[in-house]
FIMIDREN-849677 format. One record per residue: residue number from 0; residue in three letters; x, y, z of N, C-alpha, C, O in turn. Coordinates in steps of 0.2 Angstrom, whole numbers, always signed. Example, Ala and Ser with C-alpha at 12.3 -4.5 7.8 and 13.67 -1.06 7.14 Angstrom:
! residues 2
(0; "ALA"; (+66; -28; +39); (+62; -22; +39); (+66; -16; +39); (+71; -17; +42)) (1; "SER"; (+64; -11; +35); (+68; -5; +36); (+64; +0; +39); (+67; +6; +40)) 
! end
This chain:
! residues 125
(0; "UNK"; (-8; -56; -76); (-7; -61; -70); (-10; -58; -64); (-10; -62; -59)) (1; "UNK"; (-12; -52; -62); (-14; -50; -57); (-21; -49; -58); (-24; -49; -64)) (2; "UNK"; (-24; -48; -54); (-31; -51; -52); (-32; -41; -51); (-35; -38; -56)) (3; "UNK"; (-30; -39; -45); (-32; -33; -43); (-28; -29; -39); (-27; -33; -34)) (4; "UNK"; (-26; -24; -38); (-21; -20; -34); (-24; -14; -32); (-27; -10; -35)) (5; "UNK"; (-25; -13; -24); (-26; -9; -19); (-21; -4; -17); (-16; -6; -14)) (6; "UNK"; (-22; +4; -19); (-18; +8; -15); (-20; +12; -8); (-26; +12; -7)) (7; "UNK"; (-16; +16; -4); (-20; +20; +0); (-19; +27; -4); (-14; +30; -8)) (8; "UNK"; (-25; +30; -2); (-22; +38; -4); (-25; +43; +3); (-30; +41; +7)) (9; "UNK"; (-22; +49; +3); (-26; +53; +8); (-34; +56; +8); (-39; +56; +11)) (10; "UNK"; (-32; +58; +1); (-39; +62; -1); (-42; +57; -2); (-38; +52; -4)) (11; "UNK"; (-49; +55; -2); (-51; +48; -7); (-55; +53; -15); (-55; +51; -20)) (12; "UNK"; (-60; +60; -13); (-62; +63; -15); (-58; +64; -22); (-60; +63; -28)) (13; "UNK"; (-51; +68; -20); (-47; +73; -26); (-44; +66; -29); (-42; +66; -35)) (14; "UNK"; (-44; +58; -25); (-39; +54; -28); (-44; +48; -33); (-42; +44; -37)) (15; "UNK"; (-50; +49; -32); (-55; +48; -35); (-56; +51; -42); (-56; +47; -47)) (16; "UNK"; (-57; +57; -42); (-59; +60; -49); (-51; +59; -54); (-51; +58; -60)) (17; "UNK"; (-45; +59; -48); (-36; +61; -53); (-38; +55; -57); (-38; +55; -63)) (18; "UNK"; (-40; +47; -53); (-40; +40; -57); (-46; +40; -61); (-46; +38; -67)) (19; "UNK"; (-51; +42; -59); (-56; +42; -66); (-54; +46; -74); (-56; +44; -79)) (20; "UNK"; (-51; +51; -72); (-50; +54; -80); (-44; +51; -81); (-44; +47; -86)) (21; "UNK"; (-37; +51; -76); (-32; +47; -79); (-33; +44; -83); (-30; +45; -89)) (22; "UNK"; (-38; +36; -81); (-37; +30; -82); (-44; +28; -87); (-45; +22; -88)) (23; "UNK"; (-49; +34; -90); (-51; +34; -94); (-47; +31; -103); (-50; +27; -107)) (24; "UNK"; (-41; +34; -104); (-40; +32; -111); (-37; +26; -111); (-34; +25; -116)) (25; "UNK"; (-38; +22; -106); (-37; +15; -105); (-42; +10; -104); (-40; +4; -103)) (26; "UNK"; (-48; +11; -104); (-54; +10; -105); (-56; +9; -95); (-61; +7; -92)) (27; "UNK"; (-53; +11; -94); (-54; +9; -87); (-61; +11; -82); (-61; +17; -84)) (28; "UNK"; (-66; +11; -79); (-70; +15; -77); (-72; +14; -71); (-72; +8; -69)) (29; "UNK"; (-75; +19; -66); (-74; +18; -58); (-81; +11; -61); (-86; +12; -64)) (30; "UNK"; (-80; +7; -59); (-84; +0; -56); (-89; -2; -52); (-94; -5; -53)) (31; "UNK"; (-87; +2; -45); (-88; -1; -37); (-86; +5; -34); (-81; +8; -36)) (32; "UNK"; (-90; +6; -29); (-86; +11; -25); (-90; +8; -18); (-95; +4; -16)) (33; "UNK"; (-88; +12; -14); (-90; +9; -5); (-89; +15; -1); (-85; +18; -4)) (34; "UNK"; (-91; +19; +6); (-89; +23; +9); (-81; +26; +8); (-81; +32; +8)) (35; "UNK"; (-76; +23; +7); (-71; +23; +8); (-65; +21; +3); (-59; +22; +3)) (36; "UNK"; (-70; +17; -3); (-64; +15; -8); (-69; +14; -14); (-75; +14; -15)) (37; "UNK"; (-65; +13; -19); (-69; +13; -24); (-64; +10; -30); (-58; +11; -31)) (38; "UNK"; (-67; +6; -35); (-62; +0; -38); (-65; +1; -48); (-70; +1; -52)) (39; "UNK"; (-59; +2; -49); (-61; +3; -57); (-59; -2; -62); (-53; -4; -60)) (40; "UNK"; (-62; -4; -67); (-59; -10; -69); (-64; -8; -79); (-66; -3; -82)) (41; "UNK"; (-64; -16; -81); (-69; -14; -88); (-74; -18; -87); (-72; -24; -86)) (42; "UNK"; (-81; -18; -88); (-87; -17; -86); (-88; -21; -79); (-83; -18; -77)) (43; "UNK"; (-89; -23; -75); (-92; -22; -70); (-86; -28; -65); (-88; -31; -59)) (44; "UNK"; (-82; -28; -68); (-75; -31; -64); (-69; -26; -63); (-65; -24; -67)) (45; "UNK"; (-69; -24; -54); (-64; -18; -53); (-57; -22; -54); (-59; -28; -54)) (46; "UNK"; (-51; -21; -54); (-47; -23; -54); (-42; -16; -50); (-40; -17; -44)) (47; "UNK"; (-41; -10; -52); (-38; -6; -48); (-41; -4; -42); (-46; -1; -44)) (48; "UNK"; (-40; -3; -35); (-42; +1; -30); (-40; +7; -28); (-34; +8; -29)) (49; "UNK"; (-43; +11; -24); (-39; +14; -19); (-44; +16; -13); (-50; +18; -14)) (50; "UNK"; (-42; +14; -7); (-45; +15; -3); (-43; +21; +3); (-38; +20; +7)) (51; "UNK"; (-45; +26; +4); (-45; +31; +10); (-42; +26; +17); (-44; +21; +20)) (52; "UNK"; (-35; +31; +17); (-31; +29; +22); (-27; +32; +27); (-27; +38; +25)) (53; "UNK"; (-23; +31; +33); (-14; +35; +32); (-14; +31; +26); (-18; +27; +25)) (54; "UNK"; (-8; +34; +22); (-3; +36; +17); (+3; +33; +21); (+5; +37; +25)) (55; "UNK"; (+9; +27; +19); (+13; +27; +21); (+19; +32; +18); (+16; +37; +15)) (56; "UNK"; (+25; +32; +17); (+30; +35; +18); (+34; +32; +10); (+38; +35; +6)) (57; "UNK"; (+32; +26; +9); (+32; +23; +3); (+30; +22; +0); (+25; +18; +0)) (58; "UNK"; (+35; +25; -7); (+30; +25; -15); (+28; +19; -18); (+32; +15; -18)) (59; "UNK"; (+23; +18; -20); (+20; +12; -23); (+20; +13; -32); (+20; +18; -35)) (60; "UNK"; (+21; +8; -35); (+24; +9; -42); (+20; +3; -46); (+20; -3; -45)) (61; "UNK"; (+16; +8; -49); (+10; +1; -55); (+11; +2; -61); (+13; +7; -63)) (62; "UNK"; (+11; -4; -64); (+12; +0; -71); (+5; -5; -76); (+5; -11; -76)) (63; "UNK"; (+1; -2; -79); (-4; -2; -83); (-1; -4; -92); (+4; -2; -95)) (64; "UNK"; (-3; -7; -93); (-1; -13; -99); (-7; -8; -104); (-13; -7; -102)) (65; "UNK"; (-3; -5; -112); (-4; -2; -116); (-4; -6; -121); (+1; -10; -121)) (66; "UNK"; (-9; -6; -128); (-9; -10; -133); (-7; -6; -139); (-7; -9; -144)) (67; "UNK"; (-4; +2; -138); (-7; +7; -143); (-2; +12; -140); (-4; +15; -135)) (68; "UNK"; (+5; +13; -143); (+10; +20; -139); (+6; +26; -138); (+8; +29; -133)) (69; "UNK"; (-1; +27; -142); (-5; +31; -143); (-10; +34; -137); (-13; +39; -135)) (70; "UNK"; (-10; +29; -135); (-12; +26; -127); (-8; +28; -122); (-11; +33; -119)) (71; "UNK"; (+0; +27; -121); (+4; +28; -119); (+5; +37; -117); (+8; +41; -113)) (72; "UNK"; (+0; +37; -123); (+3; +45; -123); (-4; +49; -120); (-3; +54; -117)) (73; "UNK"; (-10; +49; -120); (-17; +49; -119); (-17; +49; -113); (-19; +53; -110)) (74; "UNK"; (-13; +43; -110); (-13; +44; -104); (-8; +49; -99); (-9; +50; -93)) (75; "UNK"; (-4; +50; -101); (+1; +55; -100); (-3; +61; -99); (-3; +64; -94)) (76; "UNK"; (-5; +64; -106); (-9; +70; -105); (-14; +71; -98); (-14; +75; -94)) (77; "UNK"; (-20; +64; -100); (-24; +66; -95); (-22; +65; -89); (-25; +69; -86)) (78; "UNK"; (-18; +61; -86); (-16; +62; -81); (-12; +67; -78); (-11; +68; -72)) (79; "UNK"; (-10; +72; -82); (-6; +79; -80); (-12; +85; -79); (-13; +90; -75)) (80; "UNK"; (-16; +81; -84); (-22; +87; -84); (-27; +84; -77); (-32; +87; -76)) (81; "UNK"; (-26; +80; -75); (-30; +78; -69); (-26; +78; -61); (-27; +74; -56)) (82; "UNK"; (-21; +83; -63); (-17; +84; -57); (-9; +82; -55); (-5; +84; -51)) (83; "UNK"; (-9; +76; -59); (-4; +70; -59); (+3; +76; -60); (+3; +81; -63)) (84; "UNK"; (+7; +73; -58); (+14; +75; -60); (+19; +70; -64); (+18; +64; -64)) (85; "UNK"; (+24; +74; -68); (+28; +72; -74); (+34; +69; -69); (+37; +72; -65)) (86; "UNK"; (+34; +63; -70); (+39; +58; -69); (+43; +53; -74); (+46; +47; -73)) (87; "UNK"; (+42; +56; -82); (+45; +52; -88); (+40; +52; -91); (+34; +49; -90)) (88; "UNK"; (+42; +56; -97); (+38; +58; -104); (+37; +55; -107); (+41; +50; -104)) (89; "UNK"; (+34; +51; -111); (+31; +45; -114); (+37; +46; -120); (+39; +52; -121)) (90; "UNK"; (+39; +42; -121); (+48; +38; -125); (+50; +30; -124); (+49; +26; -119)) (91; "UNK"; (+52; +31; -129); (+56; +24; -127); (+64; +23; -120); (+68; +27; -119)) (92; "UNK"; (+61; +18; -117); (+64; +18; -112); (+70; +10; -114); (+69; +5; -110)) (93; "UNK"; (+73; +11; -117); (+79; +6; -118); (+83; +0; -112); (+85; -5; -113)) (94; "UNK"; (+83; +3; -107); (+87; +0; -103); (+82; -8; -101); (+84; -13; -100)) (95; "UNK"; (+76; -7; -102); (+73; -10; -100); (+72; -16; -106); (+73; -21; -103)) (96; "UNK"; (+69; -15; -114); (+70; -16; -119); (+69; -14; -124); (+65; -9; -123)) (97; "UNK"; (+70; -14; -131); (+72; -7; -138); (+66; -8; -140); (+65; -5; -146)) (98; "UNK"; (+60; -11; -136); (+54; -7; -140); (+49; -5; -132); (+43; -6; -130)) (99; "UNK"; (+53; -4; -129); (+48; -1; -123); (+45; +5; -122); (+47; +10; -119)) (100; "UNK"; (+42; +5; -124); (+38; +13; -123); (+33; +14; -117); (+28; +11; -115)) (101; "UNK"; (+36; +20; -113); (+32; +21; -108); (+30; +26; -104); (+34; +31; -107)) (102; "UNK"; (+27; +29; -100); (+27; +37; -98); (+25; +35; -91); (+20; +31; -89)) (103; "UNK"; (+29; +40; -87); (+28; +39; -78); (+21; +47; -77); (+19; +51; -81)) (104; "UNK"; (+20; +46; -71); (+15; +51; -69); (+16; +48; -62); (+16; +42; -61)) (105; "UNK"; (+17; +55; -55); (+16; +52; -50); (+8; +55; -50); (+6; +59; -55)) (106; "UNK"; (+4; +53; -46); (-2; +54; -42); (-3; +57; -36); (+1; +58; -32)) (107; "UNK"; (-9; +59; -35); (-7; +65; -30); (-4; +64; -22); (-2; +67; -17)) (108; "UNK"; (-5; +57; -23); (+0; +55; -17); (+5; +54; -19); (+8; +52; -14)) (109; "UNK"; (+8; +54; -22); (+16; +53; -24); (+17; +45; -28); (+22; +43; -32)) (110; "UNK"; (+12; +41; -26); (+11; +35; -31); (+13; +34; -39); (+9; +35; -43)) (111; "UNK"; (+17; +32; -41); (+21; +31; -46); (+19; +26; -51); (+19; +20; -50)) (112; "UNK"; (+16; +28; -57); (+11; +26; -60); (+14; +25; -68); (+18; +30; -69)) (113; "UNK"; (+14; +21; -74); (+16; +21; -77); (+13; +16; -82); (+13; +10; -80)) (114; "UNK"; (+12; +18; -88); (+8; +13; -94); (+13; +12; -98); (+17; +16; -101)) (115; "UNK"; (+15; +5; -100); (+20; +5; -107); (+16; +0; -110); (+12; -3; -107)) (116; "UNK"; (+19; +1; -116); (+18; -2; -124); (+22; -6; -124); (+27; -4; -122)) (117; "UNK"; (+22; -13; -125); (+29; -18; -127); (+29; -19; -135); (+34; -21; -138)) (118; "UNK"; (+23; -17; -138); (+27; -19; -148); (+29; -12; -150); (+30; -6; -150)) (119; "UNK"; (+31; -16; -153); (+39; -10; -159); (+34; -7; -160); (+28; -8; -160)) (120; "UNK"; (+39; -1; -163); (+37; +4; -165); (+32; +6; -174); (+27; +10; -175)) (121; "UNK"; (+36; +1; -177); (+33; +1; -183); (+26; -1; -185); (+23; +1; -189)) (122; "UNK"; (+24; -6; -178); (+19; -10; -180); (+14; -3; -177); (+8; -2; -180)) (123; "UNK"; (+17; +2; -173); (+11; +9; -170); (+13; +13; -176); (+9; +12; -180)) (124; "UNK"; (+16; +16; -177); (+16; +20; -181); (+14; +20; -190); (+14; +25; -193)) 
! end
């Protein structure tokens, strides 16, 4: 349903390379880039931004739609290994529903970033 989503970040450099490896095992790839922002999407439609900014005081929370827990989990790693911090381990998150799988990561702004899977388990495993 959404078209494209712009964040701020401070670094645009450090905040650039964290979304490109992240956002690699989801096929995503930088797209477009301009002096100050740069938009990654699949093949030559960006859909995520981030554009060098201030940084307000409040966390912004995306969540990225996985087809593959396996995904889920891919992204978790590379984005730890690309600076990101542990904000919820890739698991099923129940309160939400009994086949949600998902894993947080904030971003080096503090931005709250998160991929889930919505099909059951059995059909991944």
């Amino acid at each position: 349903m959404l078209d494209h989503i712009r964040i701020p970040v401070e670094d645009f450099t450090r905040s650039r390379e964290f979304y490109r490896q992240a956002l690699a095992c989801l096929g995503y790839e930088l797209v477009m880039e301009f002096d100050n922002s740069a938009g990654f999407g699949w093949a030559d439609k960006p859909e995520f931004w981030i554009r060098s900014e201030e940084v307000s005081s409040s966390q912004l929370h995306i969540a990225f739609r996985a087809e593959e827990r396996e995904v889920v989990r891919d992204f978790y790693r590379a984005a730890l290994a690309a600076g990101g911090t542990d904000n919820g381990v890739p698991d099923i998150y129940e309160e939400y529903h009994p086949d949600y799988y998902a894993a947080y990561v904030l971003d080096p702004d503090g931005n709250n970033l998160e991929v889930v899977c919505h099909l059951p388990g059995d059909l991944q495993e």
